[in-house]
C-alpha positions as a LaTeX table, in Angstrom:
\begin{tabular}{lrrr}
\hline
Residue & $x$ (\AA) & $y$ (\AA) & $z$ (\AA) \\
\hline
Unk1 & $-13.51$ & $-2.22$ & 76.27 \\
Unk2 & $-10.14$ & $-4.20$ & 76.32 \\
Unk3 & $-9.93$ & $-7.82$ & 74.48 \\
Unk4 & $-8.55$ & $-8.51$ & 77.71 \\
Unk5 & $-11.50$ & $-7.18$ & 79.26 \\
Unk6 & $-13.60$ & $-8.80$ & 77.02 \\
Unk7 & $-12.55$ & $-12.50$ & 77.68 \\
Unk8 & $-12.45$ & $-11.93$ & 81.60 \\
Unk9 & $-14.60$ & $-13.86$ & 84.02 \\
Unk10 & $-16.70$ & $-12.96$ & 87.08 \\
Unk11 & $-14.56$ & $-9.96$ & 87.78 \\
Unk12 & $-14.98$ & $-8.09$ & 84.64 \\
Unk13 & $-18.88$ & $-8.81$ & 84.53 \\
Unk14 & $-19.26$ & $-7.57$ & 88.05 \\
Unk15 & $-17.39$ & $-4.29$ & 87.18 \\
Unk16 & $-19.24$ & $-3.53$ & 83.79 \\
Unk17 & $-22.20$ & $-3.98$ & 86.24 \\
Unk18 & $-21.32$ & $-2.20$ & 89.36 \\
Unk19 & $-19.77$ & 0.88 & 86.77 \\
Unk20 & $-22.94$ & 1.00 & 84.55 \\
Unk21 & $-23.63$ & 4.48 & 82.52 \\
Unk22 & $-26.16$ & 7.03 & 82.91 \\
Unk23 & $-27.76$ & 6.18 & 80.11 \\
Unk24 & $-28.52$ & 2.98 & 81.22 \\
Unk25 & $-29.63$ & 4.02 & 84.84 \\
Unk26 & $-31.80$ & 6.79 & 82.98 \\
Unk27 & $-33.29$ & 4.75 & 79.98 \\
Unk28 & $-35.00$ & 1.54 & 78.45 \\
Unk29 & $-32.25$ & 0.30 & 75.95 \\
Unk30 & $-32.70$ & $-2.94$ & 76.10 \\
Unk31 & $-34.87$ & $-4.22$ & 73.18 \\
Unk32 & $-34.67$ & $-8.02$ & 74.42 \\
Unk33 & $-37.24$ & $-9.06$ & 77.47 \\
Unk34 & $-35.52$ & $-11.57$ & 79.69 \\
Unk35 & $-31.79$ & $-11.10$ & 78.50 \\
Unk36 & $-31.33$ & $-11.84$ & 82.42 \\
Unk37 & $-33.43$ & $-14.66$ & 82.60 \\
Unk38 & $-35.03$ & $-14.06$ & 85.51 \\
Unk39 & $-38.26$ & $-15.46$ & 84.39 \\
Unk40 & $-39.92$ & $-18.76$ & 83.96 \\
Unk41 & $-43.40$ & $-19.26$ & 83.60 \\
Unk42 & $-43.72$ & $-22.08$ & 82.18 \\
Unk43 & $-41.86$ & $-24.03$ & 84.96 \\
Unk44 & $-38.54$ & $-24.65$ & 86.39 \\
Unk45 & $-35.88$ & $-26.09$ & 84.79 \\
Unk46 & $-33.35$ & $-26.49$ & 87.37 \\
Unk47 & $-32.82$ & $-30.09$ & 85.89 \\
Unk48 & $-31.59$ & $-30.43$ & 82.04 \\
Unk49 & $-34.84$ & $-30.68$ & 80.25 \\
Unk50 & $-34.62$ & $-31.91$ & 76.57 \\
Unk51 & $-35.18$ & $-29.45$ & 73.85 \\
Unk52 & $-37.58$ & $-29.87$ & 70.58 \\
Unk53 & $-37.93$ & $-26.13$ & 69.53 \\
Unk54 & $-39.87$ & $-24.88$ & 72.52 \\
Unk55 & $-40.33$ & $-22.07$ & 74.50 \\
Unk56 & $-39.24$ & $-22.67$ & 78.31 \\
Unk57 & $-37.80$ & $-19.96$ & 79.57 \\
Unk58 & $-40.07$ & $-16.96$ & 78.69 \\
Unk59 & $-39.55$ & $-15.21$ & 75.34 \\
Unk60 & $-36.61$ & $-17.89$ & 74.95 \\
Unk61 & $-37.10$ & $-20.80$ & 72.51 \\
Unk62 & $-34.82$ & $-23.73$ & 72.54 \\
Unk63 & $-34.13$ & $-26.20$ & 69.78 \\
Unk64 & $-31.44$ & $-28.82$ & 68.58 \\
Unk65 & $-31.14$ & $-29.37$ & 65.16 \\
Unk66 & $-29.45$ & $-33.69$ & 64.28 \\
Unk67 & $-27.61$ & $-32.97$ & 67.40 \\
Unk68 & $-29.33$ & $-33.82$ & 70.30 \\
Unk69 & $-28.86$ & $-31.37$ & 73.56 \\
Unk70 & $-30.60$ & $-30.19$ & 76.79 \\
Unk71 & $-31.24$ & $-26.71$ & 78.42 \\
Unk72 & $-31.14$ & $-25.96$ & 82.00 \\
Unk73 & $-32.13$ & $-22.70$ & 84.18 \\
Unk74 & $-29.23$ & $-22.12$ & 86.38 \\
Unk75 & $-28.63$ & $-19.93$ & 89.29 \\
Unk76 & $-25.35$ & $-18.14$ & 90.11 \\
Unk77 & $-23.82$ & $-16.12$ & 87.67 \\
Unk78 & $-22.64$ & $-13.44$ & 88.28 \\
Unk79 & $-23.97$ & $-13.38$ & 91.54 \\
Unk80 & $-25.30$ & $-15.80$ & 93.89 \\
Unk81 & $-29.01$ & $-14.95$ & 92.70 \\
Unk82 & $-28.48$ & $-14.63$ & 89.07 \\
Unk83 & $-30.22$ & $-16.26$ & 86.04 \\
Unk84 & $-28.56$ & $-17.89$ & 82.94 \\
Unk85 & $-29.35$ & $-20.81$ & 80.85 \\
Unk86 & $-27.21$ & $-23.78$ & 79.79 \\
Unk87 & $-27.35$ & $-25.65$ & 76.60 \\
Unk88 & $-25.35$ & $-29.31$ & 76.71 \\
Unk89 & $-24.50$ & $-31.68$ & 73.95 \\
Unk90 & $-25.75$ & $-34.97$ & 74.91 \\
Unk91 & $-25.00$ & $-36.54$ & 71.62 \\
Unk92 & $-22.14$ & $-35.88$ & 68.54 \\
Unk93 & $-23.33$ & $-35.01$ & 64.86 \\
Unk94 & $-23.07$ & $-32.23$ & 62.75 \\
Unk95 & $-26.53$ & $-30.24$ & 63.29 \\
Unk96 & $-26.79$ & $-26.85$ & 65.51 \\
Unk97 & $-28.19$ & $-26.07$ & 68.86 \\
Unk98 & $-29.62$ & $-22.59$ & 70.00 \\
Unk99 & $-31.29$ & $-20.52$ & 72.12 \\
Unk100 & $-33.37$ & $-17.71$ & 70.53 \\
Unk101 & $-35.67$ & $-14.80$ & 71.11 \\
Unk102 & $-37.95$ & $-13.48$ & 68.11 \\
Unk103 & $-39.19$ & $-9.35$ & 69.00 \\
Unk104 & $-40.72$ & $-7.23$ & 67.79 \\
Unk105 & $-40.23$ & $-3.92$ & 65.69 \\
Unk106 & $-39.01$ & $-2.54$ & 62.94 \\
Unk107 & $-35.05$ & $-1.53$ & 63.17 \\
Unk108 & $-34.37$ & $-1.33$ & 59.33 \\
Unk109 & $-31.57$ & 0.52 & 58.21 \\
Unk110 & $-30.06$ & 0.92 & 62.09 \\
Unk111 & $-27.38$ & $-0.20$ & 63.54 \\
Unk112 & $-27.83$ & $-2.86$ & 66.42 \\
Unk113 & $-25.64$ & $-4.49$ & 68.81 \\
Unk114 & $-26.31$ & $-7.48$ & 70.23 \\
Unk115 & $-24.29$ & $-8.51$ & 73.28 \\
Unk116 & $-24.44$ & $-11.36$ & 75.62 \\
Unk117 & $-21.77$ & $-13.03$ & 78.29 \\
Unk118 & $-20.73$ & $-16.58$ & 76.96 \\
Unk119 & $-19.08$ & $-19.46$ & 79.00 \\
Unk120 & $-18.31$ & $-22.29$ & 76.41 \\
Unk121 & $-15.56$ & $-25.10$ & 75.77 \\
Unk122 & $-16.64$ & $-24.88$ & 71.74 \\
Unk123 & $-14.68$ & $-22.53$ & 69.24 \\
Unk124 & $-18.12$ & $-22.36$ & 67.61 \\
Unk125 & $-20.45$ & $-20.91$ & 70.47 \\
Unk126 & $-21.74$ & $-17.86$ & 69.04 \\
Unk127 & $-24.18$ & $-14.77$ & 68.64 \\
Unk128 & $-26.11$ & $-14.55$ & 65.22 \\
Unk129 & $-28.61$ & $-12.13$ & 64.19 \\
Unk130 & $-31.01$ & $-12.62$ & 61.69 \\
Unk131 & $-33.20$ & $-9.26$ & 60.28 \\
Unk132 & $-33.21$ & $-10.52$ & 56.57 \\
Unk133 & $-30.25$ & $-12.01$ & 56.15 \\
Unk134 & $-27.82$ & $-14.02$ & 58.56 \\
Unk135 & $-25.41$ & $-12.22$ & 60.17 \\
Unk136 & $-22.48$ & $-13.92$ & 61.89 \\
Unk137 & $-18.65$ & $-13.32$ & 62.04 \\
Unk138 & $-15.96$ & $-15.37$ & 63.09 \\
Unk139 & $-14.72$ & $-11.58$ & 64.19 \\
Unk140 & $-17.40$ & $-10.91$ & 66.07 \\
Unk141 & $-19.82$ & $-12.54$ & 68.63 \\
Unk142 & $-17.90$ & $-15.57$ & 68.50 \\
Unk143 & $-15.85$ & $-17.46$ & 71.66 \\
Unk144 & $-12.65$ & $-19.05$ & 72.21 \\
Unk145 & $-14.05$ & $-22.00$ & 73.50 \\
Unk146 & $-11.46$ & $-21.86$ & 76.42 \\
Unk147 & $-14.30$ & $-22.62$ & 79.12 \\
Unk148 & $-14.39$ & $-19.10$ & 81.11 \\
Unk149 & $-16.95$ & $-16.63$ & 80.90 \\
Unk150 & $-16.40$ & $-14.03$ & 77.85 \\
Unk151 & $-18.62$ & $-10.97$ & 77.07 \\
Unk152 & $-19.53$ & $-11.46$ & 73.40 \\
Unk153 & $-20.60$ & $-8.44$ & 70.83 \\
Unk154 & $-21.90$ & $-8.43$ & 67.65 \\
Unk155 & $-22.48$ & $-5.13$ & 65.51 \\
Unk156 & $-24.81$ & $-5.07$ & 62.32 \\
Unk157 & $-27.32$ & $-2.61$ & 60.01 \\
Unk158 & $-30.51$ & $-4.28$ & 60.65 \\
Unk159 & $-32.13$ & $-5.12$ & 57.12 \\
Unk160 & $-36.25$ & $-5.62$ & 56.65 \\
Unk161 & $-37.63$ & $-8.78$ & 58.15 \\
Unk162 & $-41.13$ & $-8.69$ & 59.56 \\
Unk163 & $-40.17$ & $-10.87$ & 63.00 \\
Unk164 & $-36.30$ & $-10.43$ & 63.16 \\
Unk165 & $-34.74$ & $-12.71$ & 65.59 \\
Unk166 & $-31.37$ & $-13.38$ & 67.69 \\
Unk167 & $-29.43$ & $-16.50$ & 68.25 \\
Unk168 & $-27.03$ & $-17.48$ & 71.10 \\
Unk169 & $-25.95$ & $-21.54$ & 70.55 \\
Unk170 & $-23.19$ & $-23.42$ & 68.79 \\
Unk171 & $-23.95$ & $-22.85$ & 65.55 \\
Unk172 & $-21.73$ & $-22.05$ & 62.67 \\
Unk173 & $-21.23$ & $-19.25$ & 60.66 \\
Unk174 & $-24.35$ & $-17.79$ & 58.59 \\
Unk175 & $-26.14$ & $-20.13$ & 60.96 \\
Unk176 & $-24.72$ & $-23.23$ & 59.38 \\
Unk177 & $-24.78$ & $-26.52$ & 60.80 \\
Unk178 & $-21.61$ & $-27.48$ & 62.39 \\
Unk179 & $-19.49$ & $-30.32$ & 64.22 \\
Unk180 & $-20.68$ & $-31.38$ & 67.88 \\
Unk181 & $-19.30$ & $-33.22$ & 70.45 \\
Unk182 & $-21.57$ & $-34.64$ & 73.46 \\
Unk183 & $-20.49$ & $-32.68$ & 76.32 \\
Unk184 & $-19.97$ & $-29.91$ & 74.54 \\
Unk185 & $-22.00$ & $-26.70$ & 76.08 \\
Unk186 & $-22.50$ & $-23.09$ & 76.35 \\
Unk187 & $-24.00$ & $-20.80$ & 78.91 \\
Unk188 & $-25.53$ & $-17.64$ & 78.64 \\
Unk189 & $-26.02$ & $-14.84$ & 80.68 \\
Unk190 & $-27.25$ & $-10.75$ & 80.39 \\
Unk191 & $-28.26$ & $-11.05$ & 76.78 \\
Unk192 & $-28.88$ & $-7.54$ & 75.56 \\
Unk193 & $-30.10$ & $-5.77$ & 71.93 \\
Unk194 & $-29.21$ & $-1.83$ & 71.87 \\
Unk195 & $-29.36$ & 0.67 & 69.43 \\
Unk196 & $-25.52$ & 1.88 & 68.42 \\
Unk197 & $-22.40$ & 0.34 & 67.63 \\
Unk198 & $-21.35$ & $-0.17$ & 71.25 \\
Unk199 & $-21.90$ & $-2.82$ & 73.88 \\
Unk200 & $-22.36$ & $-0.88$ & 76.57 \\
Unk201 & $-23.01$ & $-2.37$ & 80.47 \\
Unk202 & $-26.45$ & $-4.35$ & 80.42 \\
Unk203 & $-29.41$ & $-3.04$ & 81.84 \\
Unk204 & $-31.03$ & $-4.33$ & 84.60 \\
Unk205 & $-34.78$ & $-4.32$ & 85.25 \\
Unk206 & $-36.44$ & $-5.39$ & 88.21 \\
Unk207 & $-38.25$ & $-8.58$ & 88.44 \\
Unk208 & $-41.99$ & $-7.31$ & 88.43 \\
Unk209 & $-41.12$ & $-4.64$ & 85.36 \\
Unk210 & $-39.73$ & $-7.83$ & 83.54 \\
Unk211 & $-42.47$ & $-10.17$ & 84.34 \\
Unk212 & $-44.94$ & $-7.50$ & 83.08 \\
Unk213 & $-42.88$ & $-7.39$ & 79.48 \\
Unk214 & $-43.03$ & $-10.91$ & 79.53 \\
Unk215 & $-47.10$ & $-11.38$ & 80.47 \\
Unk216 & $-47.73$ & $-9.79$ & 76.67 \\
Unk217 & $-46.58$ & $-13.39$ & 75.74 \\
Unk218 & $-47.43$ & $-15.58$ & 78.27 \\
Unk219 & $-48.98$ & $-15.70$ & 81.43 \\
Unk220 & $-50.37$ & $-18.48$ & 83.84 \\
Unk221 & $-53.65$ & $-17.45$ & 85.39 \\
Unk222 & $-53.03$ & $-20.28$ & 88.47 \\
Unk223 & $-49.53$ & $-21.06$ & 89.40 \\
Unk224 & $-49.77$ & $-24.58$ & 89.84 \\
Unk225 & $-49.21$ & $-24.65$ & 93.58 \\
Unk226 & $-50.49$ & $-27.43$ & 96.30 \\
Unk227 & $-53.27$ & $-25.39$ & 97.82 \\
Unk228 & $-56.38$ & $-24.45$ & 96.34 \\
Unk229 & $-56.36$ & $-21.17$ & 94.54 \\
Unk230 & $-58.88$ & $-19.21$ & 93.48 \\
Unk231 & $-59.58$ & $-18.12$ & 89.92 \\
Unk232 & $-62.65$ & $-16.64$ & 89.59 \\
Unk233 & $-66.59$ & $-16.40$ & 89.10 \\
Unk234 & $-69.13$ & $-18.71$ & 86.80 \\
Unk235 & $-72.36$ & $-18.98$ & 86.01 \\
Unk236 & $-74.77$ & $-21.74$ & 84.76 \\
Unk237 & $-75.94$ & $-21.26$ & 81.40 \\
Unk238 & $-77.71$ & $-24.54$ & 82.08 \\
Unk239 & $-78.24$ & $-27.86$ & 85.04 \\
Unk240 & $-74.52$ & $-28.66$ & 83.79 \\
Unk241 & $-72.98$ & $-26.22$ & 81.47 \\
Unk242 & $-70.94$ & $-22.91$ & 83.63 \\
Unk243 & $-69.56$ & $-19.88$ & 81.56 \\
Unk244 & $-67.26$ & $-16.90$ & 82.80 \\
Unk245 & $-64.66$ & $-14.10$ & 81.83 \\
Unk246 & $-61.43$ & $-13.33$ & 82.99 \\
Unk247 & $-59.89$ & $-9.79$ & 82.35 \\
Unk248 & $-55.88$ & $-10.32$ & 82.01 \\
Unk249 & $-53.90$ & $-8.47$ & 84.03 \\
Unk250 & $-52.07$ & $-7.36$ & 81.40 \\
Unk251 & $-53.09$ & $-6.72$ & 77.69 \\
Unk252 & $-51.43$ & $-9.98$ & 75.26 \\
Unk253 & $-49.73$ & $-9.62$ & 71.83 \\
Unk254 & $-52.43$ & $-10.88$ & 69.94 \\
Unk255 & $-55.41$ & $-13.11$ & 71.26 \\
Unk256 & $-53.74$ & $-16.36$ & 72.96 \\
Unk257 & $-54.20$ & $-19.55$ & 72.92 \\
Unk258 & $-55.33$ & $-21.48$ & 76.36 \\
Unk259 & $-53.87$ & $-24.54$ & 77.34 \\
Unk260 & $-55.27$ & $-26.56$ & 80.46 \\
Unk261 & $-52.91$ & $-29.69$ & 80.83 \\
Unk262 & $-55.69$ & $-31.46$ & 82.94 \\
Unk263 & $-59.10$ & $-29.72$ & 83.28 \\
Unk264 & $-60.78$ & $-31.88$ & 85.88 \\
Unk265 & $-58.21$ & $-30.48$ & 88.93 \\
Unk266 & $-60.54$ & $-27.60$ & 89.52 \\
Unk267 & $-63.64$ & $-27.41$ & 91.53 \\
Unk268 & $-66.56$ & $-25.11$ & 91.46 \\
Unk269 & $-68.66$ & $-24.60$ & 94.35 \\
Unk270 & $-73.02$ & $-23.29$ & 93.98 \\
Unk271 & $-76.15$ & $-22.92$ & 95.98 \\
Unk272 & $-74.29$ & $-23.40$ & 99.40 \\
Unk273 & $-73.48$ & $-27.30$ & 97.64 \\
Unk274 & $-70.20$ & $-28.62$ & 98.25 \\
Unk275 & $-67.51$ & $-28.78$ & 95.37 \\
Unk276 & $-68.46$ & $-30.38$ & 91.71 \\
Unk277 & $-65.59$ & $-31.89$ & 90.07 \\
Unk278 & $-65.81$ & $-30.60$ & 86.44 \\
Unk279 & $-64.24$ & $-30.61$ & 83.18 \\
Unk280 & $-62.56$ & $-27.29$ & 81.90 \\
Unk281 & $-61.79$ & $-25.48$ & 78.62 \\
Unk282 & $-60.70$ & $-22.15$ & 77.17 \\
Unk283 & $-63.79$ & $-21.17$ & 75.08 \\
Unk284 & $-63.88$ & $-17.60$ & 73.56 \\
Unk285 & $-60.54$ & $-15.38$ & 73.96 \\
Unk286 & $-59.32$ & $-12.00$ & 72.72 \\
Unk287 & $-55.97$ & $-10.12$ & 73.66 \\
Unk288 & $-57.35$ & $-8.62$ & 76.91 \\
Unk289 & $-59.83$ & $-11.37$ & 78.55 \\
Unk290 & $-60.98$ & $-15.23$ & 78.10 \\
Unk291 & $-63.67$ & $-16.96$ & 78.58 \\
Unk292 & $-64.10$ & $-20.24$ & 81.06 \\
Unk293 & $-66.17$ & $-23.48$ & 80.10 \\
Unk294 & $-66.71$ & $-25.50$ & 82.55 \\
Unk295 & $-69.07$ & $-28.76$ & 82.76 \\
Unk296 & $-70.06$ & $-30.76$ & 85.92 \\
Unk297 & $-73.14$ & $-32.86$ & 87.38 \\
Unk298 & $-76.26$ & $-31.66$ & 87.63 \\
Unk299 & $-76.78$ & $-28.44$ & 89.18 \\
Unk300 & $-79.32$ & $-25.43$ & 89.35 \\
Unk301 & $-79.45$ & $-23.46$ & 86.02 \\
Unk302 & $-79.33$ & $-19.59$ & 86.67 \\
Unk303 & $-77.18$ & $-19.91$ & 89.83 \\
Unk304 & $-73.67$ & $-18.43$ & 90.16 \\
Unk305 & $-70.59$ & $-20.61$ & 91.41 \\
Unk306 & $-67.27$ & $-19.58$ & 92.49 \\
Unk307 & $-63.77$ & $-21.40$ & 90.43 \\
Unk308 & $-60.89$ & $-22.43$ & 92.15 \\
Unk309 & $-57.84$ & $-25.18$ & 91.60 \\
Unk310 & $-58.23$ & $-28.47$ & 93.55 \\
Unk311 & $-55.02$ & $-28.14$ & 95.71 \\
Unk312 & $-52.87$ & $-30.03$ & 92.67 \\
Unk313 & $-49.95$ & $-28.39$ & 91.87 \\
Unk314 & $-50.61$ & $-29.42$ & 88.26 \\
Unk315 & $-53.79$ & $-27.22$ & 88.09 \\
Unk316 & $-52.65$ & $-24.75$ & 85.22 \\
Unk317 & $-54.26$ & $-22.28$ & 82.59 \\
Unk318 & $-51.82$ & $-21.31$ & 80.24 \\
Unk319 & $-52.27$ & $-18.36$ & 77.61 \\
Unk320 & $-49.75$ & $-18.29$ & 75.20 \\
Unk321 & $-49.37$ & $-15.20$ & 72.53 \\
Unk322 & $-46.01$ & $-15.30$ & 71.47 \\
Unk323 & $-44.14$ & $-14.39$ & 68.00 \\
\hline
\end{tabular}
């Protein structure tokens, strides 16, 4: 691929896409989940959301670093449907700010490309790598800053690092901190990890193959939507205490941890009785099913109840595995 190629916009990402490779078609060569940011489990982002070193978008963690900056889930690029994320500036300092994905497996001694397309108006937007040791060039994976949409590459020999991990933000070189301006940004789009020296066109996966990558990190067992939805069965242990298990749909990393921003937006219903409000936990878990707690007024020990949100679209059980 052309320099020229390289630094084009729209046109030259929609031909690398609509040209693809066999190889690609044929394969799984991808080793990042979400390079195309489809998904977002967590919530939407459609307005800039402040960054602290989180994970929004799944298996991508934001952070600023002195510099204070937001991310944002956009839609549009390079078609009308696509995913990428936005990182602003909304202060000036010299710190860093990043997006990055940690994966998993050992690629020791190989050599990796990571590639990703970059709109920026900073000289110092960026791809690092880090497997052991930082690896960033001002030759490679690095844009003009001219404000259009540039495919970035950067080519290494992975060392030994138990949780390697890429970078895409303005950051300097080696990951060093480095002058920024509020308003200064960078977008990125189709971020992709291959085995080989060459960036070749990015692979797409469909949206329920990705989502299934992504539940071995994170998954919401109730979306948070404004009817009631069901979750599943309890039973009372005792007149006020209910216990049940959930089998995940898909097998986690390791065993999560369960969040429940508000447990009282759930009902249970028993013995033909109308809902119980309740209060609910996350008791036991392991990496392929939970365990409910529950605890509402006086019912009939023995009897089995049925779980469900209470029509709040705040009503969320979070499990969270991730790197």
């Amino acid at each position: 691929m052309t320099k020229a190629r390289e630094n084009s916009d729209y046109t030259g990402l929609a031909a690398d896409i609509v040209a693809g490779d066999t190889a690609a078609r044929a394969g799984r060569k991808n080793l990042i989940i979400n390079g195309s940011m489809q998904i977002s489990q967590r919530g939407d982002y459609t307005t800039a959301t402040g960054m602290a070193d989180l994970y929004e978008v799944d298996r991508w963690r934001t952070g600023d670093y002195v510099v204070t900056a937001t991310m944002q889930h956009k839609t549009g690029y390079p078609y009308a449907n696509d995913k990428y994320m936005r990182l602003e500036a909304t202060s000036s300092a010299t710190g860093y700010m990043r997006a990055y994905q940690l994966y998993e497996g050992s690629l020791e001694g190989k050599t990796i490309t990571l590639s990703a397309w970059v709109k920026s108006n900073s000289p110092n937007a960026r791809l690092a790598s880090y497997t052991g040791a930082w690896f960033t060039e001002n030759s490679q994976g690095k844009h003009t800053g001219g404000g259009g949409w540039e495919k970035l590459t950067l080519t290494e020999t992975a060392g030994t690092y138990a949780t390697p991990y890429l970078v895409a933000g303005i950051v300097g070189v080696s990951h060093a901190n480095v002058s920024i301006t509020s308003g200064d940004y960078m977008e990125v789009a189709n971020v992709q990890l291959e085995l080989g020296s060459v960036a070749t066109d990015f692979e797409h996966r469909s949206y329920g193959e990705e989502l299934q990558l992504c539940k071995r990190y994170c998954q919401e067992l109730c979306d948070g939507v404004a009817t009631e939805t069901p979750i599943g069965n309890l039973n009372y242990y005792n007149t006020t205490a209910l216990y049940g298990t959930i089998q995940l749909p898909v097998e986690m990393r390791a065993s999560p941890t369960g969040t429940i921003a508000d447990g009282t937006l759930f009902y249970v219903f028993s013995n033909s009785a109308g809902p119980a409000t309740l209060s609910l936990a996350v008791g036991a878990v392991s990496s392929k099913c939970i365990e409910l707690i529950a605890t509402t007024s006086a019912r009939t020990s023995g009897a089995s109840a049925f779980l469900r949100t209470n029509g709040n679209a705040a009503a969320s059980i979070l499990l969270t595995s991730e790197l």
